[in-house]
C-alpha positions as CSV (number, residue, x, y, z in Angstrom):
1,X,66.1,28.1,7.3
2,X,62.4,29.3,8.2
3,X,59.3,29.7,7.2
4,X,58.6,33.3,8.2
5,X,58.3,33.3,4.0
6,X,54.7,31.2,4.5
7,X,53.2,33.4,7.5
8,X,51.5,37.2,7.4
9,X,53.2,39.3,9.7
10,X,49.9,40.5,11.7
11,X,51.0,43.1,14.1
12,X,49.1,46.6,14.0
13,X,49.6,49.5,16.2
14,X,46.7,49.0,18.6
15,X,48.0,52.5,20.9
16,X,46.3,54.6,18.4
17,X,44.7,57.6,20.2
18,X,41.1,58.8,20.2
19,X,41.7,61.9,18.2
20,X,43.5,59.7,15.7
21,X,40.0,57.7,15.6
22,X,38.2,60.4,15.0
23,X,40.5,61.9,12.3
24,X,39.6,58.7,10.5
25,X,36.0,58.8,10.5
26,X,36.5,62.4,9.6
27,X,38.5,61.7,6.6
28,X,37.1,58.9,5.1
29,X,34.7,59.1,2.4
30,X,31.5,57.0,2.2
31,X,32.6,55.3,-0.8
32,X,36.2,54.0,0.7
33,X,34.2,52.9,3.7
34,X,32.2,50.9,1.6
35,X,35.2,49.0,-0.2
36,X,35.2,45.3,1.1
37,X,37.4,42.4,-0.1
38,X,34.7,40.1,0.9
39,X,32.1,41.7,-1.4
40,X,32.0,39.3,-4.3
41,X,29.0,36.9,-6.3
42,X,27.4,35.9,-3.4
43,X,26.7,39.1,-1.9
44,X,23.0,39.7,-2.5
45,X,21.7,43.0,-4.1
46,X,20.4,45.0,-1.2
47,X,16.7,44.7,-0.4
48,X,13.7,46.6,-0.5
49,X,11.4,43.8,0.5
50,X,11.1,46.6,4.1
51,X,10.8,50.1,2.2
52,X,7.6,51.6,4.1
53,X,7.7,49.6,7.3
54,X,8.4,51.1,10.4
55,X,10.2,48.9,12.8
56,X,9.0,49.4,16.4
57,X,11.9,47.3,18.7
58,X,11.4,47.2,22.4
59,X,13.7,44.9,25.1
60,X,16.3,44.9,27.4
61,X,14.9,48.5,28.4
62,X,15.3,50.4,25.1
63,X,12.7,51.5,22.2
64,X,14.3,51.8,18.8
65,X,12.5,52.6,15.8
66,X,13.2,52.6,12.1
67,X,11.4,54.5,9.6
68,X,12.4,52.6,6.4
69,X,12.0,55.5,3.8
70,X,14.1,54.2,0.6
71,X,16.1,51.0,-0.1
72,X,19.1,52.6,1.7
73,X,17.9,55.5,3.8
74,X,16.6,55.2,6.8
75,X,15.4,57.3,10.2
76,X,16.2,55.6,13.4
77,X,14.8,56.5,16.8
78,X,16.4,55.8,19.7
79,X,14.8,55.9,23.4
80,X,13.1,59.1,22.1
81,X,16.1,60.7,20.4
82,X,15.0,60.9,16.3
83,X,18.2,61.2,14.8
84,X,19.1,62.5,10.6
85,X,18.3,59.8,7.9
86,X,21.4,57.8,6.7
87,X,22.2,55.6,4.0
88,X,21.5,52.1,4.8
89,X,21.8,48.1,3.7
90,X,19.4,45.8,4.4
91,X,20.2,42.2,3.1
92,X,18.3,38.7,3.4
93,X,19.9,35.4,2.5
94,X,15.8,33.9,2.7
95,X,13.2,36.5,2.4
96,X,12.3,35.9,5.9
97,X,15.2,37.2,8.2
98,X,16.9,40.7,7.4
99,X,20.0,42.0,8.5
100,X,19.5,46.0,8.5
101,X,23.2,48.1,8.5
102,X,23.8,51.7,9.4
103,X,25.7,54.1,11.2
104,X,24.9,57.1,13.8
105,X,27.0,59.7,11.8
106,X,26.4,62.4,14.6
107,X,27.8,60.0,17.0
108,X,31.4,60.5,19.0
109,X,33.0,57.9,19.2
110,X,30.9,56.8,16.1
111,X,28.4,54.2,16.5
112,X,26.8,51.8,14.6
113,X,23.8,49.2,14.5
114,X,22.5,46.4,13.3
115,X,19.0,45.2,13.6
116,X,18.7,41.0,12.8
117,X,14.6,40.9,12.4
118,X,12.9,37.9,12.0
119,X,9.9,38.3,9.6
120,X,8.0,35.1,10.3
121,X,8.1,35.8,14.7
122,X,8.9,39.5,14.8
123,X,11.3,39.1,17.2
124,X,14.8,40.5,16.9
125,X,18.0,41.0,17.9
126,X,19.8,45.2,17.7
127,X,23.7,45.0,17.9
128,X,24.5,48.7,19.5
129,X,28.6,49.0,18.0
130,X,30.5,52.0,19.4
131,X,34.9,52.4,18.4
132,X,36.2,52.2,21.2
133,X,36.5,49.8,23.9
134,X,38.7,50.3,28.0
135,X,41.4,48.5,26.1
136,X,41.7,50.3,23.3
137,X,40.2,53.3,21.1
138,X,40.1,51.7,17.9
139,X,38.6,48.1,18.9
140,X,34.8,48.1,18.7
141,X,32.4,47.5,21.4
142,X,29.1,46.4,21.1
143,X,25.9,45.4,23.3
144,X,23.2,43.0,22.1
145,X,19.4,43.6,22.8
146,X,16.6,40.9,22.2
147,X,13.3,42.2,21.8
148,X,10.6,42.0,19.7
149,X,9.1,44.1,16.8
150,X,5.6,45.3,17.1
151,X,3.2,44.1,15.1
152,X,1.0,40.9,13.9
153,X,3.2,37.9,12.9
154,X,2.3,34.2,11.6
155,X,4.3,32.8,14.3
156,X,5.4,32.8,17.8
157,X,8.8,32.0,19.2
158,X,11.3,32.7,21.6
159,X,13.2,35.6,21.8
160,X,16.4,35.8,20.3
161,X,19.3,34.3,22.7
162,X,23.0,33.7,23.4
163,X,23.9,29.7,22.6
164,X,26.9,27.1,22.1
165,X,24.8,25.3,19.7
166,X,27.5,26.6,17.2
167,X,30.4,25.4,19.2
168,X,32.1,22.4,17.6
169,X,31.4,22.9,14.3
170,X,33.6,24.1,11.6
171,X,32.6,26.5,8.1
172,X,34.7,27.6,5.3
173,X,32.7,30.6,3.7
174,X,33.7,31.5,0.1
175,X,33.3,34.8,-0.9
176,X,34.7,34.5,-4.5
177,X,35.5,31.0,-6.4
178,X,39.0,30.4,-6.1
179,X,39.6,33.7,-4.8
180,X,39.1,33.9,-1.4
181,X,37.3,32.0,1.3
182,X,37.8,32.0,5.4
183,X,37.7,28.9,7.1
184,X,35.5,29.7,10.6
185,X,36.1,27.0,13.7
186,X,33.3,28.1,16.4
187,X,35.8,26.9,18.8
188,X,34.0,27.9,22.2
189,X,30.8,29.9,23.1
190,X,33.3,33.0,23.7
191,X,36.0,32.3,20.8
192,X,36.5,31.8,17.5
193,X,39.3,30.9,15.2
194,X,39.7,31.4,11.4
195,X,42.1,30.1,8.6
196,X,43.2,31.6,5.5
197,X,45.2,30.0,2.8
198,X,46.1,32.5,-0.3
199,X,49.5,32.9,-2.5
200,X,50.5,35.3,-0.5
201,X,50.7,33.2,3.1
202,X,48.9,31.7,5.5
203,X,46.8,33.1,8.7
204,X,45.6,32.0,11.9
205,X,43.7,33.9,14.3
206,X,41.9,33.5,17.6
207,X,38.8,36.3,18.6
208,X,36.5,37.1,21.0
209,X,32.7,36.0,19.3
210,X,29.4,35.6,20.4
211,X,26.5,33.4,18.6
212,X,22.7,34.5,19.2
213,X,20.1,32.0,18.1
214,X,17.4,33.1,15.6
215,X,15.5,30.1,15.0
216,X,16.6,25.7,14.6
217,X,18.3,26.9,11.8
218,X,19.7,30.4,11.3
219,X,21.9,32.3,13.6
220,X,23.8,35.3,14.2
221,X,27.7,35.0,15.0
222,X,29.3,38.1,15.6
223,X,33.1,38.5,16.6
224,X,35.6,41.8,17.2
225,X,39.0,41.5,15.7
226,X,40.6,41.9,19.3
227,X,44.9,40.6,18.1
228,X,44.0,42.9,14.9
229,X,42.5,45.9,14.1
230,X,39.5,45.6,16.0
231,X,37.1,45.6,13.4
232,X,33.9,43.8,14.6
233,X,32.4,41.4,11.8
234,X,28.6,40.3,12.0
235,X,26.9,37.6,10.2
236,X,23.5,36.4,9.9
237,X,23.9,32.3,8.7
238,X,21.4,30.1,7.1
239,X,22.3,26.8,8.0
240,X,20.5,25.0,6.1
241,X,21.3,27.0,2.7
242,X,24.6,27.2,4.1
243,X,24.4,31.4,3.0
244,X,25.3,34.3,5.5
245,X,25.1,38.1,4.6
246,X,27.3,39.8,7.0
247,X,28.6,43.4,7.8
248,X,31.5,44.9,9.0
249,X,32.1,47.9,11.2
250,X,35.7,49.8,12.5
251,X,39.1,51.0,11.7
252,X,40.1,48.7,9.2
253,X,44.2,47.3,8.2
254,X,44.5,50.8,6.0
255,X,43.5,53.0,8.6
256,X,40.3,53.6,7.2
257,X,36.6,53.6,8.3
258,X,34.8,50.2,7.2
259,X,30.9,50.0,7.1
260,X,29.9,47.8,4.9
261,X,27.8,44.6,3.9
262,X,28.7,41.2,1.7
263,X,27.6,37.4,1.7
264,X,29.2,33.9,1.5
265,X,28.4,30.4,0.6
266,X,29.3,28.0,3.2
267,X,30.6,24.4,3.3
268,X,30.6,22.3,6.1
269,X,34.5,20.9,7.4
270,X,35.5,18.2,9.7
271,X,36.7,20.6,13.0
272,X,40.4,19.5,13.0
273,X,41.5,20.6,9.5
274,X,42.8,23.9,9.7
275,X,44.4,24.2,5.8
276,X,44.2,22.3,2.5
């Protein structure tokens, strides 16, 4: 007797090639890259509170702009290179911090980015995401910049930083009401671990993750799916609301492109319980 019954088998081939990569991204069409499990009632519509801004980002050496021409197109700027518009998301859990999501289509290996503004500082946090890490073609890598946007603000701050004020605590997010919900352990200022309990089995998972903090009370986790497919997840948490919006980015379980956004509704849980 065993209880293989009660675990996911979890093994992906992680030896795909480059060309395979690209074959993906090639073949996938917008909408299947779009299609998220975790989309669900607490994902909020996406915003248009920053249609007519344009974003001027400068910091760790680099000067990004967005031109924010419709609620989900966009023209970004990078270090003097205008590239084409592209459909965008931006979503907001507050009204005050935005989470903007796009890709660089003309990129190879495709890249991706995600600007975390806070409206109330104007400082800010761009996540550059690339497929394709030393390791491995399909696992994403990423580099953080914290800068500030230009502009008149109400009030000052730091910049966005790296902290362990997560570690120690534990989340479960529920992205649909009896459905489906991921239990989060910030387990180290480097690692994470998550839990899921369905029908169908059990799961257990240990990832590389890094936390940037926003302000006392809202934070940016962000985590690559290193013993999976090597999707990188990003989330943008409320704390006190206990409400993330989040996006995705990679080669996703079916071999597919993933780009997409979604929210959750959080509860706090004591560290040491894993399941129910």
């Amino acid at each position: 007797m065993n209880n293989d019954s009660k675990r996911w088998y979890r093994k992906w081939n992680l030896d795909i090639t480059p060309e395979e990569v690209q074959k993906i991204v090639d073949t996938t069409t917008p909408e299947e890259s779009r299609t998220n499990q975790l989309r669900g009632p607490y994902t909020p519509p996406d915003s248009d509170a920053l249609v007519g801004c344009v974003l001027e980002f400068e910091g760790e050496g680099h000067r990004l702009e967005w031109k924010m021409l419709e609620k989900n197109l966009l023209q970004l700027t990078e270090d003097g290179l205008t590239y084409e518009p592209v459909f965008c998301q931006v979503l907001t859990n507050n009204g005050v911090t935005f989470l903007v999501h796009h890709l660089i289509p003309e990129a190879m290996p495709l890249r991706c980015v995600d600007l975390v503004i806070d409206m109330a500082t104007g400082n800010a946090t761009a996540v550059l995401a690339q497929l394709g890490t030393e390791h491995s073609a399909r696992d994403v890598s990423r580099e953080f910049l914290f800068g500030r946007i230009s502009g008149n603000f109400p009030e000052e701050g730091p910049l966005h930083a790296f902290t362990s004020d997560m570690v120690g605590k534990a989340i479960v997010w529920t992205y649909h009401d009896g459905e489906y919900e991921v239990r989060h352990v910030y387990s180290t200022n480097y690692y994470y671990t998550y839990t899921m309990q369905v029908p169908e089995g059990c799961w257990v998972a240990s990832n590389p993750a890094d936390y940037v903090k926003i302000n006392d009370h809202t934070y940016i986790f962000s985590f690559v799916e290193e013993r999976q497919p090597g999707v990188q997840g990003l989330f943008l948490m409320d704390l006190e609301k206990l409400h993330d919006v989040g996006a995705c980015f990679g080669v996703d379980a079916r071999e597919k492109l993933i780009s997409t956004c979604f929210g959750a509704v959080g509860k706090e849980m004591p560290m040491y319980q894993v399941f129910k």
